[in-house]
C-alpha positions in Angstrom: -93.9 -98.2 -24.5 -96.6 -98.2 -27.2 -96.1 -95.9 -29.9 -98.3 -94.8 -32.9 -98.3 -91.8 -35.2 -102.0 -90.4 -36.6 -103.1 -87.7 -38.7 -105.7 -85.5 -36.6 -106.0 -82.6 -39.1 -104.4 -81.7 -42.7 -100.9 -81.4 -41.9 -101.2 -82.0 -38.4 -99.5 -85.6 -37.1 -99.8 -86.8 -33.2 -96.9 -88.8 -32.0 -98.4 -90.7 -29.2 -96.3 -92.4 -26.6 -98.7 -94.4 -24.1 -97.2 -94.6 -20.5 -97.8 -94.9 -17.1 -93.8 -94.4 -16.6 -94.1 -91.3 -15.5 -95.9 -88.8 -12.8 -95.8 -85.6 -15.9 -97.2 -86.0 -18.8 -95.4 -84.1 -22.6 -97.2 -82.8 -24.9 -95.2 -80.7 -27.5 -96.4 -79.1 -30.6 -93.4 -78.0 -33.4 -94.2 -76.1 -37.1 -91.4 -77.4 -39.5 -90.1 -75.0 -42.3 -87.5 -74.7 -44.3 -84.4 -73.3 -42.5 -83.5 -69.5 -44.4 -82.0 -66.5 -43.6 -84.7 -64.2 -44.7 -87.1 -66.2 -42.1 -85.2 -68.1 -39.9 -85.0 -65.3 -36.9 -89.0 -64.2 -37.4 -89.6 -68.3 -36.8 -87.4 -68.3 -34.0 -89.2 -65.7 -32.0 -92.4 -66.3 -32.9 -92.9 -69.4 -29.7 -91.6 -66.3 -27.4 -93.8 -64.2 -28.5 -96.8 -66.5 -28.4 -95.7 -67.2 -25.1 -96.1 -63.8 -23.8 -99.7 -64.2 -23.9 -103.3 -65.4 -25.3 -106.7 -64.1 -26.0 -108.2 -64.8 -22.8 -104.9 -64.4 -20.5 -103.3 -61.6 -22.0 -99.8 -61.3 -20.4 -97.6 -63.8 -18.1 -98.4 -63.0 -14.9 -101.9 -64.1 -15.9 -100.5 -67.4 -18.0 -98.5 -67.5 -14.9 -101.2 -67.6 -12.3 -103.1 -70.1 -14.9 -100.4 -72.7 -15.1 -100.0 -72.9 -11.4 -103.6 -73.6 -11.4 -103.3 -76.2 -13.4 -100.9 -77.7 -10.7 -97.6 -75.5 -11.5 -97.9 -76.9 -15.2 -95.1 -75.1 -17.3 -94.9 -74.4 -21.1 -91.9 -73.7 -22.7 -90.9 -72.2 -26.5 -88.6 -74.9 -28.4 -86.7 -74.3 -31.4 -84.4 -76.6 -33.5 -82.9 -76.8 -36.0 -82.6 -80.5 -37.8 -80.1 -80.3 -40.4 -81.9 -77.6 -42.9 -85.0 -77.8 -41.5 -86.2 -75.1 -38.7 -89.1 -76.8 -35.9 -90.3 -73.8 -33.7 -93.3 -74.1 -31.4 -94.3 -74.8 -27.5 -94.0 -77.7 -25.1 -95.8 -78.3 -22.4 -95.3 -80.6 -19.2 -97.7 -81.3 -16.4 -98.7 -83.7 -13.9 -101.1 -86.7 -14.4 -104.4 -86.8 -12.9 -103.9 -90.2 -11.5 -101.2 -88.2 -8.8 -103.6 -85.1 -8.4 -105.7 -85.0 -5.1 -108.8 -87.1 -5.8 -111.6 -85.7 -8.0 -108.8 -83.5 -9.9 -107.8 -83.5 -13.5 -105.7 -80.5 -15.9 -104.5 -82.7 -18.6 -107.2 -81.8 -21.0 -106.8 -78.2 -19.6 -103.3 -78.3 -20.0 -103.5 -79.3 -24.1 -106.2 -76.3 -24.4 -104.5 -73.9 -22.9 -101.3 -75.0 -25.3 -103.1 -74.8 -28.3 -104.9 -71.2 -27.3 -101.5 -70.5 -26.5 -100.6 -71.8 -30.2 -103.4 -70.0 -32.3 -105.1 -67.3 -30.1 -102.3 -65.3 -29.1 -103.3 -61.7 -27.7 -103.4 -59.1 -30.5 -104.1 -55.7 -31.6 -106.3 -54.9 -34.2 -105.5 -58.4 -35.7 -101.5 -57.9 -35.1 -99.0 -59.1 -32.1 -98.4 -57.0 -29.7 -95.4 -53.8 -30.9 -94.3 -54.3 -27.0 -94.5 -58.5 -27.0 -92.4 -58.5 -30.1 -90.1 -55.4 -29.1 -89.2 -56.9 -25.8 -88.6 -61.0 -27.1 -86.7 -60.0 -29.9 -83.9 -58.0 -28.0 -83.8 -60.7 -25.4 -83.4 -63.5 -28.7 -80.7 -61.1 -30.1 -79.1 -61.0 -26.8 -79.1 -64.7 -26.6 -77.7 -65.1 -30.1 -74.6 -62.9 -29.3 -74.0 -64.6 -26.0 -72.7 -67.5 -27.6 -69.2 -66.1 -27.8 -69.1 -66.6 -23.8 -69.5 -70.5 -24.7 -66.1 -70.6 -26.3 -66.6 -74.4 -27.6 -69.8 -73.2 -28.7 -68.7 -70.6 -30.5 -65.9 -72.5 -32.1 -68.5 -74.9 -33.3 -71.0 -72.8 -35.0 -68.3 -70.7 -36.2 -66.7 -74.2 -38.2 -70.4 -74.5 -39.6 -70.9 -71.2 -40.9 -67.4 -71.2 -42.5 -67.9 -74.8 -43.8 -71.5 -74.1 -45.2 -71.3 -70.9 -46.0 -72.8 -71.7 -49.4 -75.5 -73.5 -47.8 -78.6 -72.9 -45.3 -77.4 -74.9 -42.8 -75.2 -72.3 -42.0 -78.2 -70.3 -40.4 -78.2 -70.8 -36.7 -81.7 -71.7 -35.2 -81.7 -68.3 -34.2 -81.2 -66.9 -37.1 -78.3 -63.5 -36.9 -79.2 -61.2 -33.9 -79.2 -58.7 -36.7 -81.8 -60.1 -38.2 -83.8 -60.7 -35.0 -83.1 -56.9 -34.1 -84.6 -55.4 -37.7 -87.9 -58.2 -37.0 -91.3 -55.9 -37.1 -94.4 -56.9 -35.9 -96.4 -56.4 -38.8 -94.0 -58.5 -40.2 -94.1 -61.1 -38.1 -97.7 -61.6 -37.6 -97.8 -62.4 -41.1 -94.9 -64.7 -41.2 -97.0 -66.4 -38.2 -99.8 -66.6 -39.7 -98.4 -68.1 -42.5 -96.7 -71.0 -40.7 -100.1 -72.0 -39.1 -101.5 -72.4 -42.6 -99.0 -74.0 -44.2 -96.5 -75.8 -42.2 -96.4 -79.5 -41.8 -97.1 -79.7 -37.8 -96.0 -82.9 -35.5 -97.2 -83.2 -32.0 -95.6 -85.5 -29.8 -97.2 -86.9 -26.4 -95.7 -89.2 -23.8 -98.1 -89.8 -20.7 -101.2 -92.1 -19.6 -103.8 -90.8 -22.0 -105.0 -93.1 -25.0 -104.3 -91.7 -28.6 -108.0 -91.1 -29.5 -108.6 -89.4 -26.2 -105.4 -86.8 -26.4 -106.3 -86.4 -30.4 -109.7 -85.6 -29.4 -108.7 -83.2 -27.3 -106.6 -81.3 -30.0 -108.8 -81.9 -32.5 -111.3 -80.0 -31.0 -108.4 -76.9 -29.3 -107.2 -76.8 -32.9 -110.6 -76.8 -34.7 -110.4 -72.8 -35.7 -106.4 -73.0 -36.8 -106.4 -72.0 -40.4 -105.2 -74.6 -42.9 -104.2 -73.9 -46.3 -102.3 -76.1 -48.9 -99.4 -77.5 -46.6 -96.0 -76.8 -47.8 -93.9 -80.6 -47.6 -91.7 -79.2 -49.9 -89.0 -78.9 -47.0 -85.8 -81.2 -46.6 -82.0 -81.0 -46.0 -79.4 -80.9 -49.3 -77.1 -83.3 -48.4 -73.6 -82.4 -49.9 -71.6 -85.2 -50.8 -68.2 -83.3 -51.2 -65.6 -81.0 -49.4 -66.5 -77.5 -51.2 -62.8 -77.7 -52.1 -59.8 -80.3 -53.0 -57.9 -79.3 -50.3 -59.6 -78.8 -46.4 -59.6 -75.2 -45.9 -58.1 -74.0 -43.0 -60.1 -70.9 -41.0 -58.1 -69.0 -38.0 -59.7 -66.8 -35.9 -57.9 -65.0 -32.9 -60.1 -63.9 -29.5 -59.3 -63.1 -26.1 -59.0 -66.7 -24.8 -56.3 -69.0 -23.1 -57.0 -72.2 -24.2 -57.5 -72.9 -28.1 -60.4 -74.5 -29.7 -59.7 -76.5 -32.5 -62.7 -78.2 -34.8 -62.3 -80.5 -37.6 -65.4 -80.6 -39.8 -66.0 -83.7 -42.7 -68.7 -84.9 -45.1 -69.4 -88.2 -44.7 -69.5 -88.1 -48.3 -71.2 -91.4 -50.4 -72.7 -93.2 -47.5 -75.4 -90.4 -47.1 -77.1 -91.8 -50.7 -78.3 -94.6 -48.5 -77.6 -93.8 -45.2 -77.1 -96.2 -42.1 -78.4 -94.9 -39.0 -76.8 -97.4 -36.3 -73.4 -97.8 -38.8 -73.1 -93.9 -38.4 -74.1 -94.2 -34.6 -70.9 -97.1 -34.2 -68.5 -95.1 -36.3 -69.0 -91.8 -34.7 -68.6 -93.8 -30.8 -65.5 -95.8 -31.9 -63.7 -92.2 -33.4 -64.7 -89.4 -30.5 -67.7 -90.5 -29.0 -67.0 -91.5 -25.8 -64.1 -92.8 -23.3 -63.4 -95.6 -25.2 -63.1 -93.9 -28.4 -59.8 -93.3 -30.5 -59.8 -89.4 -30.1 -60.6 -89.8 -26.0 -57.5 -92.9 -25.5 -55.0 -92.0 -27.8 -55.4 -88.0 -28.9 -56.0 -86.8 -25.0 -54.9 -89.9 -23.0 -52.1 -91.4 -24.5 -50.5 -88.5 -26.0 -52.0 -85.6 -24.1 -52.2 -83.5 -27.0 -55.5 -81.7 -25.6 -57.8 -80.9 -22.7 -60.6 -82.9 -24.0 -61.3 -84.7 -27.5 -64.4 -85.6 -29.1 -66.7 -86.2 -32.2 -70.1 -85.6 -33.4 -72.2 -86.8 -36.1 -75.1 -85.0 -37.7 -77.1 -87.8 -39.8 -79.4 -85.4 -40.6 -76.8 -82.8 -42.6 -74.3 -85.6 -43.7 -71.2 -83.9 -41.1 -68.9 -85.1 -38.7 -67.1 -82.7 -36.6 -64.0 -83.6 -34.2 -63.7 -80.9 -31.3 -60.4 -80.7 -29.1 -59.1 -78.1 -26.7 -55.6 -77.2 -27.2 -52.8 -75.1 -26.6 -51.8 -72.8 -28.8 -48.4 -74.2 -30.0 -50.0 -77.7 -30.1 -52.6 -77.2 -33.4 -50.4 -79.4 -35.7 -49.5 -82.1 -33.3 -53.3 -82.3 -32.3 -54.8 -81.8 -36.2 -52.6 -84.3 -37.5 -53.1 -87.2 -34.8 -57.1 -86.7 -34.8 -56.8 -86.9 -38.7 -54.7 -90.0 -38.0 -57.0 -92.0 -35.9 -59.5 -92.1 -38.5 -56.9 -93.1 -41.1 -56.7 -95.6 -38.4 -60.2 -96.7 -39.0 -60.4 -96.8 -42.8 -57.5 -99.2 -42.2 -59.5 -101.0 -40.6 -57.9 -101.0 -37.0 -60.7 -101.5 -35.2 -60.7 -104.1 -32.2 -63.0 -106.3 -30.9 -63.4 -104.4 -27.6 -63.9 -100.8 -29.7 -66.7 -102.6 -31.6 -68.2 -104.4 -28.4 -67.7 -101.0 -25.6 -69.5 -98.7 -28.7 -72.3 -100.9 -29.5 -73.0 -101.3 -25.4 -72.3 -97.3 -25.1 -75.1 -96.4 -27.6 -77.7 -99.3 -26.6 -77.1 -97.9 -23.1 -77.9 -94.6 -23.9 -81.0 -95.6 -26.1 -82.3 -97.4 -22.9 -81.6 -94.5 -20.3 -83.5 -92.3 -23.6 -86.6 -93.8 -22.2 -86.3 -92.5 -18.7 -86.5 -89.1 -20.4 -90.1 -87.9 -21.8 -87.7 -84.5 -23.4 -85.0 -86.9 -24.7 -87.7 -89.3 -26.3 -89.3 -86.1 -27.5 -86.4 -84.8 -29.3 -85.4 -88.6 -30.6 -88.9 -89.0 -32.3 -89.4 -85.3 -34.1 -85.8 -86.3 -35.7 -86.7 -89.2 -36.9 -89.9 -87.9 -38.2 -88.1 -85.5 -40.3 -85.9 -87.8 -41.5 -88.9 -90.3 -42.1 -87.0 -93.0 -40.1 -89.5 -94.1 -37.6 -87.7 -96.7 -35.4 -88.2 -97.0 -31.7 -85.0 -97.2 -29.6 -86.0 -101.0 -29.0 -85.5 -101.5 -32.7 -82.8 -99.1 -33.1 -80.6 -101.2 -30.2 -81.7 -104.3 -32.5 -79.9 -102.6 -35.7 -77.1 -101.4 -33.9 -76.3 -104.7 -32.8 -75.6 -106.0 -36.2 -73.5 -103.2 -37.6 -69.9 -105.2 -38.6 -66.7 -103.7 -38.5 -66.6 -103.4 -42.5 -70.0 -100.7 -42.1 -67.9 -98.6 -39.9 -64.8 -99.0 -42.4 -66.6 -97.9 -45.0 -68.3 -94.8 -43.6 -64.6 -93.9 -42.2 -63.6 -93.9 -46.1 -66.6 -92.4 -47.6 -65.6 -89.2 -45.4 -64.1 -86.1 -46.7 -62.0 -83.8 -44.5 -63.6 -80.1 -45.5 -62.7 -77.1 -43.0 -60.1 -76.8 -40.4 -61.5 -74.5 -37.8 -59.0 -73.1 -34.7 -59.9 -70.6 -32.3 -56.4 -69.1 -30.5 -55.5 -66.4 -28.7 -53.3 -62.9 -29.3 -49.8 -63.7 -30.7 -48.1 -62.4 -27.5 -50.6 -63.8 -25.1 -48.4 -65.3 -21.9 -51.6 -66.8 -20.5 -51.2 -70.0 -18.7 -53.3 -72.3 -20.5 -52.9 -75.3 -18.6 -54.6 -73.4 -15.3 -57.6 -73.1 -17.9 -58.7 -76.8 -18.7 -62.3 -76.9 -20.0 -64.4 -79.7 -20.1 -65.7 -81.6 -23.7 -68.7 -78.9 -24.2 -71.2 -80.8 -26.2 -71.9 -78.3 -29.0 
């Protein structure tokens, strides 16, 4: 796949995948801001809002009846957050005109009606709609508080708030559903109207269309969006250390019957200069996977939990090993995922761990390109971080990572916060009728 990057308008950078992989083509378009409490839930709704409806189709039965003209086209509102930074916005996915019935064509519709859907919502006397933003802002508050139904979820944002609560990547991308709750319209039409002038915007396609034809296109949907002086003055703080010398430990008691225990770690001195593919290899060998220590020895071998896994956050700098537990089993389970990374910073790492991680992640970077949303998500990550390596080339780096990279990112890291999730003292439950899955949080 040929890839290039281009600046169409100040501030405004199209990611242009070139394909004829696939019969839909992707066109998303994402404001970056600086993830923070005060905004993070007005950013959040804004896409939902936008959504509702535009100038010329004012509510979503008539966006509705529009996008199945345009061949049951969908566009969606996105919202991420990638470490401290917040990317809200809209994608959009519809067919190519190659499989349309002859003498048809909607991808140059499809990108208008994106952007009108982007910079000509439908107003009032210059504001949202009161009854757009009334009724998206319960349903986002709703959604914020349903994560406690998600119990491994739950236990994983609730680590990162705990962990980082000194820091703003303890704001969810959602922001608090009190926050979303007390969002006004007045409000928010001016926090929207400030994004569009001075947030750094990436756009990301992946279809058939050459670059200068699909920038042409926006350039001229996007022609009346105001500009002002662009705001790159957004990034993550990377902490290097646990907040204190000792991890803390955090216990919190719901109505569950299987526990939920989460370890979170800096990864400490090897963010200064950080190694993408190392910190892909490390992660894989410790929890990543089948093959990985927490998966063989913590569930496997020693069936001290239901599942056992780990996640790294490049972005942020974090590491975070997730198990499901029983109740009486925290210590046993703590102290043996703690173990199998002492494990690695001793350098007890075999051939075969090396070889089945390095296979696991070029796998997945290769099945990444079957997947327009996965390639989607992959680039605007990237972008942020200002790492702009294609999955070919990443494969390439992770191929050379040795086992003393790994080593050393297993020592640079820093145990922080000890997170468990339990039930009532005198809960009788039978927890082994309630095995859960690994829920990738």
């Amino acid at each position: 796949m040929k890839q290039t990057r281009m600046e169409i308008l100040p501030g405004v950078n199209l990611n242009h995948i070139q394909t004829d992989k696939f019969k839909i083509a992707v066109l998303s378009i994402s404001m970056l801001a600086q993830l923070e409490r005060e905004t993070a839930s007005m950013n959040a709704l804004i896409p939902f809002v936008l959504r509702r409806g535009t100038a010329h189709y004012g509510d979503m039965e008539k966006i509705s009846n529009r996008l199945d003209e345009l061949y049951c086209a969908t566009i969606d509102p996105v919202v991420r957050r990638i470490g401290e930074i917040q990317c809200t916005g809209l994608l959009a996915s519809y067919p190519e005109d190659a499989y349309l019935p002859e003498g048809e064509a909607v991808a140059e519709d499809a990108v208008k009606l994106l952007c009108e859907m982007l910079i000509n919502p439908m107003t009032r006397g210059g504001l949202l709609l009161r009854s757009y933003v009334e009724s998206e802002r319960q349903k986002l508050a709703d959604v914020i508080r349903s994560r406690v139904n998600e119990k491994g979820l739950y236990a994983m944002t609730r680590c990162i708030e705990e962990m980082c609560c000194f820091e703003d990547y303890s704001v969810g991308r959602y922001g608090s559903a009190e926050d979303c709750e007390a969002v006004k319209y007045k409000k928010l039409t001016q926090q929207y109207h400030n994004l569009l002038e001075t947030a750094p915007i990436e756009i990301f396609y992946c279809g058939s269309q050459p670059g200068k034809t699909v920038a042409g296109w926006l350039r001229d949907a996007l022609c009346t969006m105001p500009r002002g002086e662009i705001n790159y003055e957004i990034g993550t703080d990377v902490r290097m250390n646990s907040v204190e010398e000792e991890p803390r430990i955090y216990t919190e008691t719901l109505d569950v019957t299987q526990g939920k225990l989460v370890i979170g770690f800096r990864l400490g001195e090897c963010m200064e200069d950080p190694d993408k593919a190392a910190l892909s290899v490390f992660n894989t060998i410790y929890g990543a996977g089948v093959t990985s220590k927490l998966f063989v020895n913590v569930r496997e071998r020693l069936q001290l939990c239901y599942y056992a896994s780990s996640t790294a956050d490049s972005h942020k700098g974090l590491l975070f090993a997730t198990a499901g537990i029983d109740f009486d089993r925290f210590e046993d389970a703590k102290n043996e995922m703690l173990r199998q990374l002492d494990e690695i910073r001793n350098g007890n790492i075999t051939d075969e761990e090396m070889d089945y991680a390095k296979k696991g992640i070029c796998s997945d970077l290769a099945s990444m390109q079957d997947s327009q949303a996965a390639m989607e998500s992959y680039t605007i990550g990237n972008i942020i971080d200002g790492w702009l390596v294609t999955p070919e080339e990443y494969s390439e780096l992770v191929k050379d990572v040795t086992k003393e990279d790994v080593i050393a990112i297993a020592n640079s890291t820093v145990c922080d916060l000890i997170y468990f999730l339990r039930g009532d003292e005198d809960s009788t439950a039978d927890h082994s009728a309630d095995i859960e899955e690994d829920e990738d949080a």
